[in-house]
KOLVO-209798 format. One record per residue (C-alpha): z negated, y negated, x; residue in one letter. Coordinates in steps of 0.5 Angstrom, whole numbers, padded with zeros to 4 digits, m for minus. Layout:
# residues N
    pz    py    px type
     Z     Y     X    a
...
This chain:
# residues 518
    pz    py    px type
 m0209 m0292  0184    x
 m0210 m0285  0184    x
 m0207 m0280  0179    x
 m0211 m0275  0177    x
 m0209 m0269  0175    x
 m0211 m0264  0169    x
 m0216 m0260  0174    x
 m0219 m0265  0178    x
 m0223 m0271  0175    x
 m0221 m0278  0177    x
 m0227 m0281  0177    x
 m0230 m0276  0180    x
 m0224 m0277  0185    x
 m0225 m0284  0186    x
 m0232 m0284  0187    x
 m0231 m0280  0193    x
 m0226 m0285  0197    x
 m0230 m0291  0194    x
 m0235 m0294  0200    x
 m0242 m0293  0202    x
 m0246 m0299  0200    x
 m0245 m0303  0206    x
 m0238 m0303  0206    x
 m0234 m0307  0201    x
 m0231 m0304  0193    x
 m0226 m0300  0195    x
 m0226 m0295  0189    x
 m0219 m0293  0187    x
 m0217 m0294  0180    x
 m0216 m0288  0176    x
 m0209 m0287  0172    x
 m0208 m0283  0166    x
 m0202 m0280  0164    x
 m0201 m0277  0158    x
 m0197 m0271  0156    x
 m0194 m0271  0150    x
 m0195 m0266  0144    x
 m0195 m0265  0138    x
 m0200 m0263  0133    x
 m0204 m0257  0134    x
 m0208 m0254  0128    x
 m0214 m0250  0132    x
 m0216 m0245  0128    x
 m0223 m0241  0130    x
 m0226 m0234  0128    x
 m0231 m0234  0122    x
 m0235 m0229  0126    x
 m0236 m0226  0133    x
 m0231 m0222  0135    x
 m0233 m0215  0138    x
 m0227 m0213  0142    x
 m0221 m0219  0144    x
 m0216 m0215  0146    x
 m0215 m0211  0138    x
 m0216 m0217  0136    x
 m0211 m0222  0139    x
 m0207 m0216  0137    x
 m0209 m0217  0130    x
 m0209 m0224  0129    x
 m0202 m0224  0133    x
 m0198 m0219  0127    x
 m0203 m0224  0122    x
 m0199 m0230  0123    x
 m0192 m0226  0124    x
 m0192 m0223  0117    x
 m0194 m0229  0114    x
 m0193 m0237  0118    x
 m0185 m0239  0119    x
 m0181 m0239  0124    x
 m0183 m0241  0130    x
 m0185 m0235  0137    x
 m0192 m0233  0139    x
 m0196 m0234  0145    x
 m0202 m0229  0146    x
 m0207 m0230  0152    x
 m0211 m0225  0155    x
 m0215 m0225  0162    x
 m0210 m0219  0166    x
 m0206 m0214  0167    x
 m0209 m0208  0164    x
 m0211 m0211  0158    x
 m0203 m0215  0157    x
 m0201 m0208  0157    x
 m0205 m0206  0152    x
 m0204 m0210  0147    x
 m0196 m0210  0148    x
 m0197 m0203  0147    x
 m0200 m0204  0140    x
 m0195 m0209  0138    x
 m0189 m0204  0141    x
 m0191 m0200  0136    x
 m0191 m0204  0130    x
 m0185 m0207  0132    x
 m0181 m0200  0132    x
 m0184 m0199  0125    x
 m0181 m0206  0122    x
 m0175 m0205  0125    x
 m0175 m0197  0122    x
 m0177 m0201  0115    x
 m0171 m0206  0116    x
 m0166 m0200  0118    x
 m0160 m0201  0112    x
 m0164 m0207  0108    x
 m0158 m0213  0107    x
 m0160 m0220  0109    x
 m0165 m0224  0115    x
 m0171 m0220  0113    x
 m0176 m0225  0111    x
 m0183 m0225  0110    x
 m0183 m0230  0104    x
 m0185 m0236  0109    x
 m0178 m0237  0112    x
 m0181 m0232  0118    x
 m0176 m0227  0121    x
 m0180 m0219  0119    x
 m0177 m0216  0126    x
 m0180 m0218  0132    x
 m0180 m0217  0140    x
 m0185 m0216  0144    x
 m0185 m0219  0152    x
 m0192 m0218  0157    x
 m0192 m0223  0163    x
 m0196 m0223  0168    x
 m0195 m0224  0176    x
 m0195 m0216  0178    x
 m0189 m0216  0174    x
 m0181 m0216  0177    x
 m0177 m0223  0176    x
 m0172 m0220  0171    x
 m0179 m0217  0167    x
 m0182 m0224  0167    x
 m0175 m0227  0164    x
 m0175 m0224  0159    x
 m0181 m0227  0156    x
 m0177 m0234  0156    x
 m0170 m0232  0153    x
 m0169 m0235  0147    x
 m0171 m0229  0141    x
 m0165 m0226  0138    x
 m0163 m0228  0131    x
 m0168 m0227  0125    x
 m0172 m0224  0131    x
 m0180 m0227  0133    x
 m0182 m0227  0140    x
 m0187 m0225  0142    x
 m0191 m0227  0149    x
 m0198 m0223  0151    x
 m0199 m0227  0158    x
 m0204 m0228  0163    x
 m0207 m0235  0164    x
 m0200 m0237  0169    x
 m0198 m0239  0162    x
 m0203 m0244  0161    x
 m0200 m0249  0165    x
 m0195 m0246  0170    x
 m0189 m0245  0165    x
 m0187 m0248  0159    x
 m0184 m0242  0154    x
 m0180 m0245  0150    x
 m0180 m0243  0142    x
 m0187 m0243  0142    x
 m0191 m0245  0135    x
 m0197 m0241  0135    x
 m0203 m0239  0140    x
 m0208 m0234  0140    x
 m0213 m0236  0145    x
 m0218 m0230  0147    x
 m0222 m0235  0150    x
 m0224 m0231  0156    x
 m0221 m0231  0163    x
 m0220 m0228  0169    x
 m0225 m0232  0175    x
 m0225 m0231  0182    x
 m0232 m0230  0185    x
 m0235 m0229  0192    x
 m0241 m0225  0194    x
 m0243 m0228  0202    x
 m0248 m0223  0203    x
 m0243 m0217  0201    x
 m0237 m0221  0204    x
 m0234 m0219  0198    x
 m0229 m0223  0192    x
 m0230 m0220  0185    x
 m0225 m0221  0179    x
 m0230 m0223  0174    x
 m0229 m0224  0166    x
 m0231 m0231  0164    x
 m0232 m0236  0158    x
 m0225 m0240  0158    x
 m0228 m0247  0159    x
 m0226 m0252  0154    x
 m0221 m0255  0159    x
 m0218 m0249  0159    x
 m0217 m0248  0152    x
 m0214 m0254  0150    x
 m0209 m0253  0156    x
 m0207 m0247  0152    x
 m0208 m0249  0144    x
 m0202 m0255  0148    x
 m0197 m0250  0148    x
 m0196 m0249  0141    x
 m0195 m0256  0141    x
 m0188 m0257  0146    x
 m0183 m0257  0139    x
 m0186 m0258  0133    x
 m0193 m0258  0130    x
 m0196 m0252  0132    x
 m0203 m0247  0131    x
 m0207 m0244  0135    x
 m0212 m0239  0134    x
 m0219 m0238  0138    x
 m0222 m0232  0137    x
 m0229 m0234  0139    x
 m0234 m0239  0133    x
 m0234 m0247  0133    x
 m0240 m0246  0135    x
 m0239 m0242  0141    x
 m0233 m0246  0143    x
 m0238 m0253  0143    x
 m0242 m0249  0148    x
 m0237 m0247  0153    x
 m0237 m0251  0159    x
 m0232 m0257  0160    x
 m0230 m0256  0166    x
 m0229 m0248  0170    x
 m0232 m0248  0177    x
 m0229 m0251  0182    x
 m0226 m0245  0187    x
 m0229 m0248  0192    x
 m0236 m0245  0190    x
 m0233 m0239  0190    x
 m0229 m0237  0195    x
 m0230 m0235  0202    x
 m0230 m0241  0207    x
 m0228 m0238  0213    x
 m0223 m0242  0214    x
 m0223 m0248  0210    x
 m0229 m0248  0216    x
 m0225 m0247  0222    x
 m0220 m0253  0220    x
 m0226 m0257  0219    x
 m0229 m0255  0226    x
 m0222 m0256  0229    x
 m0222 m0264  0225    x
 m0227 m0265  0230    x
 m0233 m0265  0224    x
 m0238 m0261  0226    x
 m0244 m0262  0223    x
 m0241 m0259  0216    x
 m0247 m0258  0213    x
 m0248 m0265  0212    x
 m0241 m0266  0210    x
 m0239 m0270  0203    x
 m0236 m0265  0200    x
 m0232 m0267  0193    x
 m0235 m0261  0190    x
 m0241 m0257  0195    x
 m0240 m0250  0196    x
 m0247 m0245  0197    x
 m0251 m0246  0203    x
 m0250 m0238  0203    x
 m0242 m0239  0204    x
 m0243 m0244  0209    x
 m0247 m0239  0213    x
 m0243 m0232  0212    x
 m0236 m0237  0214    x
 m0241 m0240  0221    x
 m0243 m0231  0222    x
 m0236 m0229  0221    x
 m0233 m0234  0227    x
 m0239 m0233  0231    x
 m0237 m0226  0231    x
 m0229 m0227  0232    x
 m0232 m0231  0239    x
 m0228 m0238  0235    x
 m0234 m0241  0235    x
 m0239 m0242  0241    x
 m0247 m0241  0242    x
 m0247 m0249  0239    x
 m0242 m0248  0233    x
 m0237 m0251  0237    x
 m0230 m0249  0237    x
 m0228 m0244  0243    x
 m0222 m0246  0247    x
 m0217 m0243  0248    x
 m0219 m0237  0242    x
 m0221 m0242  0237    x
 m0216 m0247  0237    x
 m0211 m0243  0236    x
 m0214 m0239  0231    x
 m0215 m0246  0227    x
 m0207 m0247  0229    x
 m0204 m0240  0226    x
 m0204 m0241  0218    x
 m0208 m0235  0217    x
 m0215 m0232  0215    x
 m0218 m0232  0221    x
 m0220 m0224  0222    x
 m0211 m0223  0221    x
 m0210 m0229  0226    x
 m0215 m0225  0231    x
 m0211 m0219  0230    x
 m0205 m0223  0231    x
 m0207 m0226  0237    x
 m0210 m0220  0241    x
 m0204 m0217  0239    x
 m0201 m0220  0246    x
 m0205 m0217  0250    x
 m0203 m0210  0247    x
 m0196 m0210  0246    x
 m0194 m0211  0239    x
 m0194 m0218  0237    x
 m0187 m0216  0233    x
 m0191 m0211  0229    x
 m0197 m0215  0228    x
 m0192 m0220  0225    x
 m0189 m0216  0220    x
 m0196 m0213  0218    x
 m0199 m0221  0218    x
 m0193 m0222  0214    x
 m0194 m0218  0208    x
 m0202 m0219  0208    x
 m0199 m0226  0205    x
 m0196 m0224  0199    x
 m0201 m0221  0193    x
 m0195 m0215  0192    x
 m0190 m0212  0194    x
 m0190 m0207  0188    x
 m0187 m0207  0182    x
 m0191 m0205  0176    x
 m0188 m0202  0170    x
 m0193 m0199  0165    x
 m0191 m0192  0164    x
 m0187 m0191  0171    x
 m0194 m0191  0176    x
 m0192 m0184  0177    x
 m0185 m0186  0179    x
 m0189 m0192  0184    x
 m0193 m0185  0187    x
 m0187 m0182  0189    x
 m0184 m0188  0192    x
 m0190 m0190  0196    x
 m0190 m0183  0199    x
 m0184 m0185  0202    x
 m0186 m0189  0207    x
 m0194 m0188  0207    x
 m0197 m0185  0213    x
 m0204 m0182  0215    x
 m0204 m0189  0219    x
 m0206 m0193  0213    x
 m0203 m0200  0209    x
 m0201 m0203  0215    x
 m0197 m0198  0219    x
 m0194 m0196  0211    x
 m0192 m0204  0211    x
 m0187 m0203  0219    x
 m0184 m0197  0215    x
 m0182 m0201  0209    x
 m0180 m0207  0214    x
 m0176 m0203  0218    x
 m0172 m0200  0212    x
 m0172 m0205  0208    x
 m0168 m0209  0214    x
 m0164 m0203  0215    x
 m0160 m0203  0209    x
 m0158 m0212  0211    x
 m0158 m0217  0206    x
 m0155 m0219  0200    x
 m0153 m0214  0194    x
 m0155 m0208  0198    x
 m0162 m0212  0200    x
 m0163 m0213  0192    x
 m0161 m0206  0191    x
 m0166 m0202  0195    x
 m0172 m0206  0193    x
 m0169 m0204  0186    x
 m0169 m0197  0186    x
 m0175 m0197  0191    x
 m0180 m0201  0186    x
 m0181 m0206  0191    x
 m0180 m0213  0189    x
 m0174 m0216  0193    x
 m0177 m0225  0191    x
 m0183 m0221  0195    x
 m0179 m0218  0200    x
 m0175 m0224  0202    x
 m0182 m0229  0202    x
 m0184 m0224  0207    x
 m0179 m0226  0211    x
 m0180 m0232  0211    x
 m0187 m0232  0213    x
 m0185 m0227  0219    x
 m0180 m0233  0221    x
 m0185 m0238  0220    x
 m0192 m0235  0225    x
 m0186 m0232  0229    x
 m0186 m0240  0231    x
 m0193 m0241  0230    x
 m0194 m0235  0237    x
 m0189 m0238  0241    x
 m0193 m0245  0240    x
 m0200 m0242  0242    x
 m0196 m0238  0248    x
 m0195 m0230  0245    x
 m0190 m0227  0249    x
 m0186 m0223  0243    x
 m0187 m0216  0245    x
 m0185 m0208  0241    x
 m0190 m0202  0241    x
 m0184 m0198  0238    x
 m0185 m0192  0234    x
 m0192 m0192  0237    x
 m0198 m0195  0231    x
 m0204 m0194  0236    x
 m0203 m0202  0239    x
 m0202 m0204  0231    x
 m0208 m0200  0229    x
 m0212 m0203  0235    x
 m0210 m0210  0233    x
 m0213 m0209  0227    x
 m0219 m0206  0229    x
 m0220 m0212  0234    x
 m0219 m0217  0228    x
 m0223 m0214  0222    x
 m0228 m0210  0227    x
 m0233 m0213  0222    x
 m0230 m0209  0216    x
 m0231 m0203  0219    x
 m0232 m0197  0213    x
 m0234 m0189  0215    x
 m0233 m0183  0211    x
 m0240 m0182  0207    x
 m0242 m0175  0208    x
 m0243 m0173  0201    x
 m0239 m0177  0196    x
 m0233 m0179  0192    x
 m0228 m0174  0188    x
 m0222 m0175  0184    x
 m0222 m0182  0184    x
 m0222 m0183  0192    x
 m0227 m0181  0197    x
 m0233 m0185  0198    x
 m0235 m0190  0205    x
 m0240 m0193  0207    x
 m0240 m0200  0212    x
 m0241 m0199  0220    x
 m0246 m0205  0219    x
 m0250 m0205  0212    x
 m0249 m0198  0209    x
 m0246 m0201  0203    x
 m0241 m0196  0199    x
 m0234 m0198  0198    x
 m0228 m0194  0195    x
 m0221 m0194  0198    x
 m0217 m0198  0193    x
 m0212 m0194  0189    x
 m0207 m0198  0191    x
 m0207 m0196  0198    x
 m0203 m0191  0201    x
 m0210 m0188  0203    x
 m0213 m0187  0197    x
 m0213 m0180  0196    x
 m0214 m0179  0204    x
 m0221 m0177  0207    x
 m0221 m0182  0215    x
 m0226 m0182  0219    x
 m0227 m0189  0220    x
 m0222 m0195  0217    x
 m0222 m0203  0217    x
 m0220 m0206  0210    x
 m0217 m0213  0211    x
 m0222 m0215  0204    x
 m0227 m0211  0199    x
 m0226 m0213  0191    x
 m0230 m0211  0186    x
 m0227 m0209  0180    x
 m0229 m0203  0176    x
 m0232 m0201  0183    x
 m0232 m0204  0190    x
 m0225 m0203  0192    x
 m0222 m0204  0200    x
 m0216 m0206  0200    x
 m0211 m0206  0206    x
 m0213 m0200  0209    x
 m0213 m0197  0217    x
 m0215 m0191  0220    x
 m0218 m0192  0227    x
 m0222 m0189  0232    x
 m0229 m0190  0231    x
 m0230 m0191  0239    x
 m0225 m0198  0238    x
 m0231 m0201  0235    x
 m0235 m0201  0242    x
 m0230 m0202  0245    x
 m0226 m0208  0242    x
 m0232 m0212  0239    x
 m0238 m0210  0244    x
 m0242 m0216  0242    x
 m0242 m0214  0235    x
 m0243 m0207  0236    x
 m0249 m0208  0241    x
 m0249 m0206  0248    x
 m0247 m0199  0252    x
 m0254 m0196  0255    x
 m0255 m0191  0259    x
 m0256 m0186  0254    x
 m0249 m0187  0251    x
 m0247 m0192  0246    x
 m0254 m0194  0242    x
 m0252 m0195  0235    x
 m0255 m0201  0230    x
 m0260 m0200  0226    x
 m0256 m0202  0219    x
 m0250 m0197  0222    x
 m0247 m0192  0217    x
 m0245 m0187  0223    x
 m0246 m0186  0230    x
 m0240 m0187  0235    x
């Protein structure tokens, strides 16, 4: 029997472990196991809601003032929106708690509701003792209320909750092959989404749930999101695959096909990190250890090259901390407090470097209390910090299976930078002539001449490089490096001379598409 989660169709699971025609009927039975819940009366907007943030506040301090007890789960697509909308029921809150300065009794609001109430945000960037608060019981005649992105849909239960405010939208991840670049999209809830959220405000007793979208936009929404594998870079699924021995993977059976596209850009960009040869075979030694390290592939070249360069220790450590989403904490009202400690450990050298000087700080100081207490009064997340070590430990022994000598450049960044430069030589940016301002300079890729700006985030945003390499391209307002190096440009030939075209007589001749000369 197959069990079938929420987020992968059982039918569509066992009709692809069935047999083909001439073999026998071997099609799994499908078990469906219901959760259970109580009642959930689901509420929708009589019009279209112009701006979902404002309202999910509105409609938040709607249900305070006149439903029973019972807490309140508020769903938004992300940080930034969270912070918004807790700012605004802050506000209100301190107003309540002004009104109810001297009056006697619980502070009722006429339906067995509590007037006074708490606002708690919880999404990922925040500490773990930021996200505990959300799930602390509320003090006595006092609501709770929770302004969570969608990690509360089906990740933790919060308990106490009675009423939902869906948003109807979230957050989705995309994948652009021809810009090699991934997007954090704002997107239509599916219908299974929303009934994943309207399910949280029946875990105690009957609960409501109010969408903020008509019934008749909810009947046209998708029944299911699209399945990640459609939108995501396949680089790696498409070594791991290679490596399996399969290596016709255009005729694959895939349970969900991806794009053609994101099947070619994959096959390009192992091509160009030489894991694959002039027939899409997986190249030995290189490609087989690369589909061994539990790495993107351009990190686990870099990784690799870093035997030949002496500096497997430090590249270690940045592999590492590319792992973890971040090691920040964010706090609204404190970004100015995170840029004074950043600058602490920042360097010229850019986030890869920045992230050995944290390390190395951070491994000073021990273990235990004293541990939790830098990462406290650094804005570092000491959860992150440890899970860092953790993976360090484990590609260390990754390295020594596929035959890496350990090996130290010491206090010298330019082996790390080289590293890099050796693995993501196809991420490769150049300082625009003209360009940029206040919100960072301006680059344009070495091949392609598409402009992208140095994330905020990265130690280098206010900085002006003449050459980087970024370990991924976002686009959210704009389109952002992340993971930020500084290198030489003269690298480029040098350490991807098949990529970069051939050295001549007349010096080094540049590509066609290239934003600079070498």
């Amino acid at each position: 029997a197959a069990g079938a989660g929420v987020g992968v169709g059982g039918h569509s699971m066992g009709k692809q472990y069935a047999a083909g025609e001439d073999g026998p009927l071997r099609e799994p039975g499908v078990i469906s196991v219901e959760g259970r819940a109580h009642s959930v009366l689901i509420h929708y907007a009589a019009t279209p809601v112009a701006d979902y943030v404002q309202s999910s506040v509105d409609a938040a301090l709607a249900i305070h003032r006149v439903e029973g007890p019972g807490d309140i789960l508020v769903f938004l697509t992300g940080e930034e929106e969270i912070e918004s909308a807790v700012s605004a029921l802050q506000e209100e809150a301190a107003d309540a708690a002004r009104r109810l300065i001297g009056s006697s009794g619980s502070g009722n609001n006429g339906n067995g509701g509590p007037e006074r109430f708490t606002v708690h945000p919880l999404y990922a960037g925040l500490s773990p003792a930021q996200q505990m608060e959300a799930f602390r019981p509320a003090a006595r005649y006092t609501r709770k209320i929770v302004v969570a992105s969608n990690v509360a849909e089906t990740s933790v239960t919060i308990e106490g909750v009675v009423y939902v405010v869906d948003c109807c939208f979230v957050k989705q991840k995309a994948y652009d092959p021809k810009r090699g670049m991934e997007s954090l999209l704002t997107a239509e809830a599916s219908k299974a989404s929303a009934n994943q959220r309207a399910g949280r405000a029946g875990r105690v007793r009957p609960g409501k749930c109010y969408r903020l979208c008509t019934a008749v936009a909810f009947r046209t929404a998708p029944d299911t999101g699209p399945p990640e594998m459609i939108r995501s870079d396949l680089a790696a699924t498409v070594l791991q695959l290679k490596a399996l021995g399969i290596d016709n993977i255009m005729h694959f059976e895939w349970l969900s096909p991806p794009p053609a596209a994101n099947m070619i850009k994959a096959l390009e960009l192992l091509y160009a990190l030489q894991a694959l040869d002039d027939d899409a075979k997986l190249t030995r030694p290189l490609g087989m250890h690369l589909a061994e390290l539990p790495l993107e592939p351009q990190l686990g070249k870099a990784l690799l090259v870093s035997g030949e360069l002496g500096c497997v220790e430090e590249m270690l450590t940045v592999a590492a901390y590319l792992q973890v989403q971040s090691i920040w904490v964010t706090s609204r009202g404190r970004q100015k407090l995170l840029d004074e400690v950043k600058e602490r450990f920042a360097v010229a050298e850019g986030d890869a470097v920045t992230a050995l000087n944290i390390h190395a700080a951070y491994c000073r100081v021990g273990g235990g209390g004293r541990a939790r207490a830098f990462a406290e009064k650094h804005m570092l997340s000491h959860r992150a910090l440890v899970r860092v070590a953790d993976i360090r430990q484990q590609l260390a022994r990754h390295v020594r299976r596929v035959g890496l000598v350990e090996s130290s450049a010491g206090r010298d960044a330019t082996p790390v930078r080289r590293a890099m430069t050796a693995g993501f030589f196809a991420n490769a940016a150049a300082l625009a002539p003209h360009g940029g301002g206040a919100e960072g300079a301006a680059f344009r890729t070495v091949r392609g001449g598409a402009t992208l700006f140095i994330h905020p985030g990265s130690v280098l945003f206010r900085a002006r490089p003449a050459c980087v390499v970024y370990a991924a391209a976002v686009r959210t307002g704009r389109e952002y490096m992340r993971d930020v190096t500084a290198i030489d440009p003269a690298w480029l030939p040098e350490l991807a001379p098949h990529f970069y075209t051939s050295q001549q007589k007349s010096g080094f001749e540049r590509p066609a598409d290239a934003a600079m000369a070498f």
